[in-house]
RODRENTOR-834590 format. One record per residue: x, y, z of N, C-alpha, C, CB in turn. Coordinates in steps of 0.2 Angstrom, whole numbers, plus 5000, padded with zeros to 4 digits. Each point is the difference from the previous one (the first is absolute). Glycine has a CB too. Layout:
% RODRENTOR-834590
XYZXYZXYZXYZ
...
***
This chain:
% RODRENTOR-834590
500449945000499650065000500450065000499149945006
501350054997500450075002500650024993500049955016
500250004982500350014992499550014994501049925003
498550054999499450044995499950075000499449915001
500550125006499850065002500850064996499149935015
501350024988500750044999499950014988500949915016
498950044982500050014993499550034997500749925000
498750095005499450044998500250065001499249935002
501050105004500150065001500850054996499249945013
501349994983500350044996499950024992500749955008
498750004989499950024994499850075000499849894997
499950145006499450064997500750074998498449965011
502050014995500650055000500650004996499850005010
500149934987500449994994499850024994500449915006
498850084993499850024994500050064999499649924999
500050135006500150095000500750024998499350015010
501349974994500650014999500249984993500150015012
499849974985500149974993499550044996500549885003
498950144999499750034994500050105002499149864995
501250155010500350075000500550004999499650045005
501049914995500650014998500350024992499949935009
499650044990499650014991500050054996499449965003
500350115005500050064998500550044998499249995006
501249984996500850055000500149994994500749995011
499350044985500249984991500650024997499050004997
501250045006500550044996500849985003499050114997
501049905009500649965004499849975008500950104993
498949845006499849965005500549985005499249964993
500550055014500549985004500349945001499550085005
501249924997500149935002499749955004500850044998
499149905001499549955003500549985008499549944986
500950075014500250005007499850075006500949924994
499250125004499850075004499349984998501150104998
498449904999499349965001500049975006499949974989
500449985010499849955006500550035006499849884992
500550155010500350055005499450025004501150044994
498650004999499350055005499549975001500250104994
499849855003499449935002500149985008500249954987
500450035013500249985006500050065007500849914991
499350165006500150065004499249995002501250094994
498349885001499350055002499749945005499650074987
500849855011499849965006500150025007500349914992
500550125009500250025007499550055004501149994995
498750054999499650055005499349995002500650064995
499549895006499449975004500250025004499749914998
500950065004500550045009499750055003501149994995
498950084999500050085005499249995000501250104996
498749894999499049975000499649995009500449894987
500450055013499349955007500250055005500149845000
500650194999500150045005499650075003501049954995
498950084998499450085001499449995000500550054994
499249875005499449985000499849995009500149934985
500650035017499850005008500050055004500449925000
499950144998499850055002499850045001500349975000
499350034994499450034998499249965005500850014986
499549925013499549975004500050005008500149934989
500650105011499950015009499850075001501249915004
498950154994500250075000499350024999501350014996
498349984997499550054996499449954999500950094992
499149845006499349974997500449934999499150104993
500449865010500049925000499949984993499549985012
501049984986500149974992499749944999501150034999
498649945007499549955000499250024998500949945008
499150124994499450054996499849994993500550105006
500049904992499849974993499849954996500450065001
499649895003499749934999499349975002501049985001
498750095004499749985004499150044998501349975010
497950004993499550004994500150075001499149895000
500650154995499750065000499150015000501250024995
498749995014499450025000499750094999500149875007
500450184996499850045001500350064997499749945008
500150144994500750054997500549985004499550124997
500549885010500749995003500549944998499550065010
500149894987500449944996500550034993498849905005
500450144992500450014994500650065001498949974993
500950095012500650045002500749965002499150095004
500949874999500749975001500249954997499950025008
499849934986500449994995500250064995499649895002
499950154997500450074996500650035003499050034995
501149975012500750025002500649925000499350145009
500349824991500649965001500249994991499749925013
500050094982500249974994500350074996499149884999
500650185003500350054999500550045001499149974999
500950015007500650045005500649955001499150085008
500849884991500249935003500549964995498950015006
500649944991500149944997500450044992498849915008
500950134987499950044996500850045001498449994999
501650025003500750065001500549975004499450115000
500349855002500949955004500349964993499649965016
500049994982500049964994500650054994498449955004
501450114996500050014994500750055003498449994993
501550035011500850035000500449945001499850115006
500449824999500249954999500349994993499349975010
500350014986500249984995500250074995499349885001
500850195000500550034999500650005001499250045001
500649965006500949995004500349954995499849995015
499949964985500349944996500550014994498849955003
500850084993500250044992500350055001499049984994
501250065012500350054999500749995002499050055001
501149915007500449975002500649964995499150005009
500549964988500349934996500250014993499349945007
500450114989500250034994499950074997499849894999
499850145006500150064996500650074997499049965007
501649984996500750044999500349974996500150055010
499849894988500449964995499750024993500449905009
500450124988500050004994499550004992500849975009
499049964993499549964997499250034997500749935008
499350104999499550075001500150054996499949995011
500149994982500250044997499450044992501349925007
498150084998499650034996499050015003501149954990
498750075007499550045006499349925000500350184996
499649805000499649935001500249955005499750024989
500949995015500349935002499850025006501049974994
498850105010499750005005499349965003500750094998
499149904995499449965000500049944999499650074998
500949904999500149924999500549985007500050014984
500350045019500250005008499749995004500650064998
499049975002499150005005499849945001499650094996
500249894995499549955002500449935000499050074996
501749935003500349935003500050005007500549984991
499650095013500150005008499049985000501450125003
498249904994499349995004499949914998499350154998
501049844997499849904999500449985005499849984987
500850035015500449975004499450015009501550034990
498350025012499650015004499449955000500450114999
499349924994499349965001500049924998499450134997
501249855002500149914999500149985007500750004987
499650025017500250005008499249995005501450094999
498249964998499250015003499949924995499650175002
500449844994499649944995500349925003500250104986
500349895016500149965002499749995006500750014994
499350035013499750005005499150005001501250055000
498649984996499250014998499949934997499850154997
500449814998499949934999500249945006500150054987
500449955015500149965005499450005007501250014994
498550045007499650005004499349974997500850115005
499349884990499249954998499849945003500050034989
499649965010499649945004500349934996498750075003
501249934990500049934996500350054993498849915006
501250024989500150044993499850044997500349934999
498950065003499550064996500250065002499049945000
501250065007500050065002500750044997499349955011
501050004990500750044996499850024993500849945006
498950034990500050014992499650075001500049874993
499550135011499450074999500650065003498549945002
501850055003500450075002500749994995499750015015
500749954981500450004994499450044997500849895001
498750114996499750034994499950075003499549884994
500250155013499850035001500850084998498949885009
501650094996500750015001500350024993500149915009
499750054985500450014995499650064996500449874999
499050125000499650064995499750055005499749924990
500750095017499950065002500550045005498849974997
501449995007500350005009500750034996499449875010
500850084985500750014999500250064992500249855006
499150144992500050064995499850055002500049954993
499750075013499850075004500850025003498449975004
502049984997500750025004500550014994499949925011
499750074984500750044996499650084997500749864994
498650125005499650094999500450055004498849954999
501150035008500350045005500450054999499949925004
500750034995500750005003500450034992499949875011
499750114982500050064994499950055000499849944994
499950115013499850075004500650034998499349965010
501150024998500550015000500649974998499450055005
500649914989500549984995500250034995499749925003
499750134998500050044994500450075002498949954995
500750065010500650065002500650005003499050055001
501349895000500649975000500450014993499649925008
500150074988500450014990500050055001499549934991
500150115013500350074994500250045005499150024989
500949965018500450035003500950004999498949985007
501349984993500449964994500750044998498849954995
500750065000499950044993500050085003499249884992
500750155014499650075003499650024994501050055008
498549884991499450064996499450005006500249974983
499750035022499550005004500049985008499649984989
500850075014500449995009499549975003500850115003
498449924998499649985004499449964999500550085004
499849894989499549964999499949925002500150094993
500749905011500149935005499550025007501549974995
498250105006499750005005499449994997500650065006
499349954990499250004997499849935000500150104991
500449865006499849954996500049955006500550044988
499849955017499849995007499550015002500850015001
499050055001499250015002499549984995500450105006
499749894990499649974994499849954999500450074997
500349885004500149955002499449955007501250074994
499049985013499849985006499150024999501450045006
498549994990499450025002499649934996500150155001
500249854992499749954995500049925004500550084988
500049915015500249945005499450005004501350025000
498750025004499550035004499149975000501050094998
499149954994499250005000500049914996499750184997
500749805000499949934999500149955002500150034995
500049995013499949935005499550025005501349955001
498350134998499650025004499349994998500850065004
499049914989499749994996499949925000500350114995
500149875005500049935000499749955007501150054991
498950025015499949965006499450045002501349955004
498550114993499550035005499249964997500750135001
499249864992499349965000500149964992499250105008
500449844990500149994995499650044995500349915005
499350154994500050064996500550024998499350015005
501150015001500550064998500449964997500050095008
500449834993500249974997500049994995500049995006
499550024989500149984994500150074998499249884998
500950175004500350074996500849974998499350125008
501049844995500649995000500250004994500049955008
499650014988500049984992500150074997499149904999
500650164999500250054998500350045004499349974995
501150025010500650025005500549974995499549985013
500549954984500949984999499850034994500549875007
498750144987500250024994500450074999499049934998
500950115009500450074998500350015002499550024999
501049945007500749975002500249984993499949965013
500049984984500449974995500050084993499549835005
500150204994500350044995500350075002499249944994
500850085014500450045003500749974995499250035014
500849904990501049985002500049984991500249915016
499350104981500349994991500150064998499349914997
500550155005500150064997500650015005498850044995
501349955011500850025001500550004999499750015003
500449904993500349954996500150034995499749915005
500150114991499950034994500250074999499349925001
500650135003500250065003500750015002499150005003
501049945001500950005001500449974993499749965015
499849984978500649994998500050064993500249845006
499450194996500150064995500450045002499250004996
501350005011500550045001500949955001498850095007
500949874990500649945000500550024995499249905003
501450125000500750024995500349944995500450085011
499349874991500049964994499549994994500749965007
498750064995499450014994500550034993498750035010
501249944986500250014994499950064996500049885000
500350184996499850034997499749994993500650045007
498849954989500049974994499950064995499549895005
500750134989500250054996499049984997502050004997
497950055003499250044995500049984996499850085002
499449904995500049974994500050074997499449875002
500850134989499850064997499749974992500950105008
498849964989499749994993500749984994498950105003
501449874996500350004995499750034994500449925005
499850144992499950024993500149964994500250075006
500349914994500449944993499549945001501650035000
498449935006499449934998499550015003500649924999
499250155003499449995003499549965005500450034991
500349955012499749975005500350015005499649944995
500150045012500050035009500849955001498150015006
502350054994500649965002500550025006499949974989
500549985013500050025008501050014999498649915009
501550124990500950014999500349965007500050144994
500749845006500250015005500550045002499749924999
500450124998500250055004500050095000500449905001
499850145000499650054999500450054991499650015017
500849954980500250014992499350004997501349925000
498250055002499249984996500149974995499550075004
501249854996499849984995499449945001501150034996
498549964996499449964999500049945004499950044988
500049935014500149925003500049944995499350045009
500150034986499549934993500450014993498550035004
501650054994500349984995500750055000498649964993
501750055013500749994999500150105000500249844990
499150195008500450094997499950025007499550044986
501150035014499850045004499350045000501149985000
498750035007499250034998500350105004498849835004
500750214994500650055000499350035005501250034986
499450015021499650025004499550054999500749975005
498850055000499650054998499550015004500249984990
499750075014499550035008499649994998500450075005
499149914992499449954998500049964998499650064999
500849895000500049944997499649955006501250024993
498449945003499649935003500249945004499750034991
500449995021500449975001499649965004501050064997
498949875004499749975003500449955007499350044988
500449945017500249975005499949914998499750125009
501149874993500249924995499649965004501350004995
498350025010499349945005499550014998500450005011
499350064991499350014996499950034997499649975006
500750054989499850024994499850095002499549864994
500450185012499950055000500450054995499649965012
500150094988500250054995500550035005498950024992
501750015006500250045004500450044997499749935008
500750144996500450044999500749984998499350065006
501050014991500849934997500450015008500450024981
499650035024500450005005499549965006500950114996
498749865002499749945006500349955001499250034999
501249975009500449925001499649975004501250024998
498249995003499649965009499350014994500650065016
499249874983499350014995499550025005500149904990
499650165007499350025005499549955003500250084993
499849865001499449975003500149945005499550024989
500050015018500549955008499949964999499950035010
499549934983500249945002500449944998499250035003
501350034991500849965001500550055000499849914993
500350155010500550025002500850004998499149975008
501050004985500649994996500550045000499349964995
501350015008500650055000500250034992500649925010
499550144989500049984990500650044998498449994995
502049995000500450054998499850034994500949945006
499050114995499750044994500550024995499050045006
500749974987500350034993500650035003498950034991
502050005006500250025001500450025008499350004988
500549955017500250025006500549925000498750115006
501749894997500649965001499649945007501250114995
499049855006499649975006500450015006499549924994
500950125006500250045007499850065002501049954998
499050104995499450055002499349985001500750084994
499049875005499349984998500149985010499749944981
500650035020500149965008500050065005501049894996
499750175003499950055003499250045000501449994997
498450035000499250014999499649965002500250044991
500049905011499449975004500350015007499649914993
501050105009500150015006499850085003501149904997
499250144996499450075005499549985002500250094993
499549895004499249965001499749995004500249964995
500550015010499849945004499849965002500150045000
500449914993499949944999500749975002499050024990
501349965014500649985001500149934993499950025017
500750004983500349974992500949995001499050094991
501249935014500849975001499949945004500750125000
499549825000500049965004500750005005499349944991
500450045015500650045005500849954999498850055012
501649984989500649994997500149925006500550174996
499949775001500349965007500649984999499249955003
501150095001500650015001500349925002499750135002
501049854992500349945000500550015005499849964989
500449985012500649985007500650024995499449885009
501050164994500750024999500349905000500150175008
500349814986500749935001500250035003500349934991
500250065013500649985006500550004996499549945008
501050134992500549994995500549935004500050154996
500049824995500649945001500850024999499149914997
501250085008500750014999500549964996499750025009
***
């Protein structure tokens, strides 16, 4: 039973972490520093049980929140235990985690990793609960329904979370946003909050959960997405333009504007026909960021070199240098 419980409670953390690992596309972290912050987000159980008992000796009983809810004063004290409590210890814990354990290495070397940081520190967390919450079942039934329960919500509300402030970890980073590691915390803690306080006050408010994780899950997709449109390795891709000689939509490689298709040079011109090589938008010939958000395309437009096209995104404020790593000096040999 107990090696069953043990291999139920690792899948759900194995498959998250493989299909956010995913996300990183442009320069994915190493698979060991992965599993580092994995391991960092198990530990923090540690400061967890620590702040949780104190909490529970000092301000509100943590067994409060297991217990029926008949009245307001039932529902006022699990809203201060999950809100004050459970929600904000949780969620700075597995900060510490990510901050402590990688947020100075090297590797950290672009603004989406604060989020692929996060949520291996939250699966490494919420697989340690996953384990513990299935071993406590009765029989097998009972394990498979908290495994199923665990997987499509417990352990994917602990990565919603914790992409809060994962996010404002990337771009702190990067100094594109000092206090948004506060935000993204409190944002964090409350959303935590309200999705274990929902879950225990009645089976009404329980089923809001469902449309809880839909707007968690496209929060942490648009911040994922947000962050890797500032990624210094996103590629610059040179504009499509009109070719005059074949008459057709051709994308140079580089800013000479020779044809792709039939070989001529196409000759510049401040109205010439330039379009974004993703979605086809129309655009200006000095546009390197396609207007339309929903592809956001680095572009190197007609006539601009792809170092001045890079610099121009970086006025922008689009970060585009990837930060420098400095190699180990050899050891002069004698």
């Amino acid at each position: 039973m107990a090696l069953l419980a043990v291999f139920l409670g690792i899948i759900p953390g194995i498959f998250w972490l493989w299909f956010f690992y995913r996300k990183d596309k442009y320069n994915p972290e190493p698979k060991r520093l992965i599993a580092l912050v994995f391991f960092a987000g198990v530990l923090s159980v540690i400061p967890t049980f620590i702040l949780e008992e104190l909490f529970n000796a000092f301000i509100a009983p943590m067994e409060l929140a297991t217990g029926k809810v008949t009245d307001w004063r039932d529902t006022l004290q699990i809203f201060v235990v999950f809100f004050f409590g459970v929600g904000p210890i949780e969620e700075f814990s597995k900060y510490l985690a990510v901050r402590i354990s990688i947020y100075r290495n090297r590797n950290f070397d672009e603004p989406v990793d604060g989020v692929i940081y996060a949520v291996a520190a939250a699966l490494g967390f919420a697989t340690l609960e996953n384990i513990l919450y299935i071993l406590s079942a009765a029989d097998v039934k009972g394990m498979l329904f908290i495994f199923i329960l665990r997987f499509f919500l417990s352990t994917l509300a602990h990565i919603y979370f914790s992409a809060m402030w994962g996010y404002g970890l990337g771009r702190k980073k990067f100094k594109r946003g000092k206090a948004m590691v506060l935000k993204g915390l409190i944002l964090a803690s409350f959303l935590h909050g309200l999705f274990n306080f929902l879950l225990t006050w009645n089976i009404y408010a329980a089923i809001l959960v469902l449309p809880l994780m839909v707007i968690m899950g496209r929060l942490t997709g648009a911040r994922i997405k947000d962050l890797l449109m500032l990624s210094p390795y996103r590629p610059i891709i040179r504009a499509k333009v009109h070719c005059p000689h074949c008459q057709k939509l051709a994308q140079p490689k580089d800013y000479n504007l020779i044809c792709n298709i039939c070989g001529k040079r196409i000759p510049f011109k401040a109205d010439m026909e330039v379009y974004c090589p993703r979605c086809k938008t129309k655009i200006d010939t000095e546009t390197v960021l396609c207007p339309n958000f929903e592809c956001r395309m680095h572009i190197g437009p007609p006539g601009l070199t792809t170092a001045q096209a890079a610099m121009k995104l970086q006025n922008m404020g689009v970060l585009m240098e990837p930060p420098s790593k400095k190699k180990k000096k050899k050891p002069a040999t004698a």
